[in-house]
N, C-alpha and C positions, 0 to 999 in steps of 0.2 A: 504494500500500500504506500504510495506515495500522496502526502497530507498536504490539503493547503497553500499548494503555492502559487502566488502573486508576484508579481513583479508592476511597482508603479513606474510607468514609464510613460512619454510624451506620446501621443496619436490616441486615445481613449480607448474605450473596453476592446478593440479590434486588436491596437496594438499591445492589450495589456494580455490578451486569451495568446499570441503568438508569442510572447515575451515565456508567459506560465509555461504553456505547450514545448518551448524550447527548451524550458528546465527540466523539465520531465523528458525529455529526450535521452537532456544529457544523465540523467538519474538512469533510465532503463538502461542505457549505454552502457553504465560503471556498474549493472547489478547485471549484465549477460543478459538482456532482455532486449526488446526493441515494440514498436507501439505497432506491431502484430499481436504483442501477444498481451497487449492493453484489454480486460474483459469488463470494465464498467469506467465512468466516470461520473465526479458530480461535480457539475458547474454552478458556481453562483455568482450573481451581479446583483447590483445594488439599483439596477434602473431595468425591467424587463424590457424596454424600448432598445436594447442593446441585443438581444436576442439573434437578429438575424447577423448582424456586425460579428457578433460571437461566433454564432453557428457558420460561417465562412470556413472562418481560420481553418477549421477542423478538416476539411479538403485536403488542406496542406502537409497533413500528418498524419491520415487513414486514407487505404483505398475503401469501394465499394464493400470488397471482400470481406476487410477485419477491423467494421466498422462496430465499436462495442458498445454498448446498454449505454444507456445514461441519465441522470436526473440534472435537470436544469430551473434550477429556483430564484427565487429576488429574496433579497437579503435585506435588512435595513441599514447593515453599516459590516464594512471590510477593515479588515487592519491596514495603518498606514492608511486609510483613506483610498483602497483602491477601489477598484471599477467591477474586478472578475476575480475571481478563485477557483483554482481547479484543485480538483482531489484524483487520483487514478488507481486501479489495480491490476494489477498486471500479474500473469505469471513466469516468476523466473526458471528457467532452466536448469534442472536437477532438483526441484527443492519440492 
């Protein structure tokens, strides 16, 4: 399970889901994983009007194929004052 993460950065919830999405890359990266083998996520933002800006990103990081679960909710406030939070699970290899 990969918890929680955010990244506040310039460009809004777009750039903040690809910013998370990157971290979690490099997380699956260093645990022998890759986001094939991502089986759920939960997104949150703090504004649902970001939803489709959100849902983009995720193009960039799933095919059709190993596109996984996912809960996407509004929040009323993110740590650091961000936009979006993702949370992921993934399964690592051998474990």
């Amino acid at each position: 399970m990969i918890s929680g993460k955010t990244d506040v950065v310039p460009g809004g919830a777009r750039a903040e889901a690809k910013q998370a999405m990157t971290n979690i890359g490099e997380i699956l990266t260093y645990a022998s994983s890759s986001f094939k083998h991502v089986i759920n996520r939960n997104i949150m933002v703090t504004n649902m009007n970001d939803f489709q800006d959100v849902n983009e990103t995720f193009k960039n990081f799933f095919t059709a194929d190993t596109y996984p679960a996912r809960s996407f909710f509004q929040v009323v406030k993110l740590p650091k004052n961000a936009l979006v939070m993702i949370d992921a699970v993934a399964v690592v290899a051998g474990q």
